[in-house]
C-alpha positions as CSV (number, residue, x, y, z in Angstrom):
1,X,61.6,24.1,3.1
2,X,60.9,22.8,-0.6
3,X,63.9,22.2,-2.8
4,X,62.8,24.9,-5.0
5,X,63.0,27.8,-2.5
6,X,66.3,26.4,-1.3
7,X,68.1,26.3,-5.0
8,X,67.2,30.1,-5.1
9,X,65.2,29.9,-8.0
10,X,62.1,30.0,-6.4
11,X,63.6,34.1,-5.2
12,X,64.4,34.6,-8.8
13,X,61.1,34.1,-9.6
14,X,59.6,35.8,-7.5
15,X,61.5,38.7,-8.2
16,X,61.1,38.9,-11.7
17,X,56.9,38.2,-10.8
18,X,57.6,41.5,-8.1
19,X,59.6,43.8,-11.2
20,X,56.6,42.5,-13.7
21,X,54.0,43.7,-11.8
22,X,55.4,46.8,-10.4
23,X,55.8,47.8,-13.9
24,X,51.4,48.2,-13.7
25,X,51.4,44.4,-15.9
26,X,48.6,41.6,-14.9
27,X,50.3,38.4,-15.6
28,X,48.6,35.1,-15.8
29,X,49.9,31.1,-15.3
30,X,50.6,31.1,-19.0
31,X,52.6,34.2,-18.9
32,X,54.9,33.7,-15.7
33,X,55.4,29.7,-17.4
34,X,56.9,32.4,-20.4
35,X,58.5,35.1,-18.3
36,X,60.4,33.1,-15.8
37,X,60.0,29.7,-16.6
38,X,57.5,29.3,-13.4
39,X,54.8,26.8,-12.8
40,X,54.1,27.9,-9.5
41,X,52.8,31.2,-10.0
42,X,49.6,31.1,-7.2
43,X,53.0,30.4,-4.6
44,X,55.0,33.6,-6.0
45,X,51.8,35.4,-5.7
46,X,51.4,34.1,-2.0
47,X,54.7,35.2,-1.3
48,X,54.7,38.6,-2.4
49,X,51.0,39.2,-0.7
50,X,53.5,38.1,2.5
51,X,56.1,40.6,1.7
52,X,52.8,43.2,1.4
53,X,52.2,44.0,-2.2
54,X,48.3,43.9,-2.7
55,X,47.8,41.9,-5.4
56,X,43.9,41.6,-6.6
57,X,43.4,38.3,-8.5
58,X,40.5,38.2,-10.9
59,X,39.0,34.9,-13.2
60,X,39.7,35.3,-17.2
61,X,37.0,33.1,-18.7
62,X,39.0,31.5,-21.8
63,X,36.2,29.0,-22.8
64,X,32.9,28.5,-22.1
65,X,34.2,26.1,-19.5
66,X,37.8,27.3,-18.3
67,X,38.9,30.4,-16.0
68,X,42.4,31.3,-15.5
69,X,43.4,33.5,-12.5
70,X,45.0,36.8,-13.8
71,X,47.1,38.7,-11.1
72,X,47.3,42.8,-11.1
73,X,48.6,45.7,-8.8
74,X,45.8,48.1,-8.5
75,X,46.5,51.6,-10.4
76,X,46.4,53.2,-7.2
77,X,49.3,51.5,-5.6
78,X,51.2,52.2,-8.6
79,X,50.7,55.6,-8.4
80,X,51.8,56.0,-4.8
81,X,54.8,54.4,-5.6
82,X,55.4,56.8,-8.6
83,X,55.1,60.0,-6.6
């Protein structure tokens, strides 16, 4: 086990990722760097696609030469989980 997921903040993470995108938001690198300090997002993702949230990842072109990976719930899991 890495000394990140031992410390706990690797689960903080994570669950501030989980409550994010259960509130219907995409988040990208970028954004979870903002939201909780993370530059590990694509290993929170990984995690939570363990735990059995099905996260769809789509490429953001930025430049005519950069993607970024963008990370979403699809509407209608949200909506199951609403009813």
């Amino acid at each position: 086990m890495k000394d990140y997921e031992m410390n706990g903040e690797f689960e903080s993470q994570q669950k501030q990722v989980r409550h994010y995108l259960l509130q219907g938001n995409s988040i990208t690198p970028l954004e979870a760097l903002n939201l909780c300090n993370s530059l590990r997002l694509s290993a929170i993702i990984f995690k939570l696609r363990e735990e059995g949230l099905p996260i769809v990842t789509e490429k953001l072109q930025v430049s005519p030469r950069k993607r970024v990976a963008n990370y979403y719930l699809p509407k209608d899991y949200l909506e199951t989980l609403n009813q």
